[in-house]
C-alpha positions as CSV (number, residue, x, y, z in Angstrom):
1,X,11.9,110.4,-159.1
2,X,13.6,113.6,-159.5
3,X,15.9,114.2,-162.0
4,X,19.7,114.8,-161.0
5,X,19.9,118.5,-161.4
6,X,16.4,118.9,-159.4
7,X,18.0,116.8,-156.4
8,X,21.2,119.1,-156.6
9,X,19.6,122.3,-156.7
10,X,16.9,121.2,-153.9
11,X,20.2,120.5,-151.7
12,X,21.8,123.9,-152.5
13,X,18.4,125.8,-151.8
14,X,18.0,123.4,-148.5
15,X,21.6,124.3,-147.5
16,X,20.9,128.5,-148.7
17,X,17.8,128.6,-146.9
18,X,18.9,127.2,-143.9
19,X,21.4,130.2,-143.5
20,X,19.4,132.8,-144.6
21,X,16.8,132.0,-141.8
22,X,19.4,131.5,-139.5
23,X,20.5,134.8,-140.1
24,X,17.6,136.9,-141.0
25,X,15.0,135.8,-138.6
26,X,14.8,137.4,-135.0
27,X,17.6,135.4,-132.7
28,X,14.6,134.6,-130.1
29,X,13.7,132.7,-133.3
30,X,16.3,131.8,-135.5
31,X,17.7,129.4,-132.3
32,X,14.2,127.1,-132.6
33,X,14.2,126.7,-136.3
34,X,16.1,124.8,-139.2
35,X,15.4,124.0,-142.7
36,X,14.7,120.3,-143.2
37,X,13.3,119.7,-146.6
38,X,12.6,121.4,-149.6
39,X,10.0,120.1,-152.2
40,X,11.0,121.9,-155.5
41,X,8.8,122.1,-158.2
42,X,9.8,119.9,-162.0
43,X,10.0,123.6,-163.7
44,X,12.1,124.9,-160.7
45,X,8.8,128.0,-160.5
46,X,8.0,126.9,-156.7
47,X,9.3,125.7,-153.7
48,X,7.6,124.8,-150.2
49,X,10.3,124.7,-147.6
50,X,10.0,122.2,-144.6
51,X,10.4,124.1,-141.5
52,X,11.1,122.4,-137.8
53,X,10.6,124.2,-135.0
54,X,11.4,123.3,-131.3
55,X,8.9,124.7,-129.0
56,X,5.8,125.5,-128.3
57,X,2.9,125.4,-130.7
58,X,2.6,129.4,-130.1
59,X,6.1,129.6,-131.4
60,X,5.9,127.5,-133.7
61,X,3.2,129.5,-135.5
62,X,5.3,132.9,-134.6
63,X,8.2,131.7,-136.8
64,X,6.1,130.3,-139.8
65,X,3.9,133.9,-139.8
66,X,7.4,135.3,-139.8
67,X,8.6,133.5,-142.6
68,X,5.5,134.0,-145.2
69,X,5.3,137.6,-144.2
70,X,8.8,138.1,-145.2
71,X,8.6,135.6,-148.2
72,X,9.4,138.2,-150.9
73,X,12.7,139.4,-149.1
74,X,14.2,135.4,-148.6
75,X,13.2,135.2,-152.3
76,X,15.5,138.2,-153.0
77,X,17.9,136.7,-150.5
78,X,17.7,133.4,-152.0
79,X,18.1,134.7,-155.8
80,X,21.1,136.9,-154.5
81,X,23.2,133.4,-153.5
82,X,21.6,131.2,-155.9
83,X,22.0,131.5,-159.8
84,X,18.6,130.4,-161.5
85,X,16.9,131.3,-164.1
86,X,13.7,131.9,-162.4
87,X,14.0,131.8,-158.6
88,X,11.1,129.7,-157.4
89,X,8.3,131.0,-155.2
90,X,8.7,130.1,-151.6
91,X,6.0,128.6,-149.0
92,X,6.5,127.8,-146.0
93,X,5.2,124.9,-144.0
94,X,5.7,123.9,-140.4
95,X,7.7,120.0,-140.5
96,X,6.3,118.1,-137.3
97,X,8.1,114.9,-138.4
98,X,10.4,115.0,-135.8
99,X,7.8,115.2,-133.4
100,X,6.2,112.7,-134.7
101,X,8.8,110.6,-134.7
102,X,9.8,111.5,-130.7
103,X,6.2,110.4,-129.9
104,X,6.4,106.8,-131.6
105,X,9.7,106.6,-129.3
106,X,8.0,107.5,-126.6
107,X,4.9,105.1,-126.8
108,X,7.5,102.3,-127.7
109,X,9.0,103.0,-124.3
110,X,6.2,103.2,-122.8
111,X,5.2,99.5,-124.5
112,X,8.8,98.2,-123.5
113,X,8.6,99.4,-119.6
114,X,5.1,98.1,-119.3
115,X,5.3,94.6,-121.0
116,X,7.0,92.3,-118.4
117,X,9.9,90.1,-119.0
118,X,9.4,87.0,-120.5
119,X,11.5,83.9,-119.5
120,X,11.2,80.9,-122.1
């Protein structure tokens, strides 16, 4: 388990990050994506940040290609409202949990609808 001050600072870079790309990425895109997680490293050196995306899987790889091309500059963005030491290295990866998570909903629907009522 995480130490205290790793869980704080992974909830101040979540809560950073989730502006930053709210602001810096192109508005077609920045209305489709939020920052759900970030995994922080136990030396603080790297980071991958869980993006969601709503849409298609076209855009969903549009805004992760946007986001590691422009790595370096939410680095600088990120060391600019953050005070660290070392700012950690960003990657970005594509979080499909809550699709994952609609489609077990779905498929317990689909269970519930189709299963016929039982009468003891």
């Amino acid at each position: 388990m995480p130490s205290v001050r790793v869980q704080r600072i992974r909830e101040l870079l979540k809560r950073q990050l989730g502006e930053i790309v709210r602001r810096e990425l192109p508005p077609a895109l920045s209305v489709l994506t939020s920052v759900h997680d970030v995994d922080l490293a136990a030396d603080l050196k790297s980071a991958t940040v869980h993006v969601g995306v709503i849409g298609t899987p076209g855009q969903q790889r549009q805004v992760i290609d946007c986001l590691t091309q422009d790595r370096v500059r939410f680095q600088e963005l990120v060391a600019q409202a953050v005070i660290l030491r070392y700012t950690p290295r960003l990657q970005f990866q594509l979080d499909t949990s809550i699709e994952r998570g609609n489609r077990i909903l779905s498929i317990l629907d689909e269970l519930e609808q189709s299963d016929p009522p039982r009468t003891s």
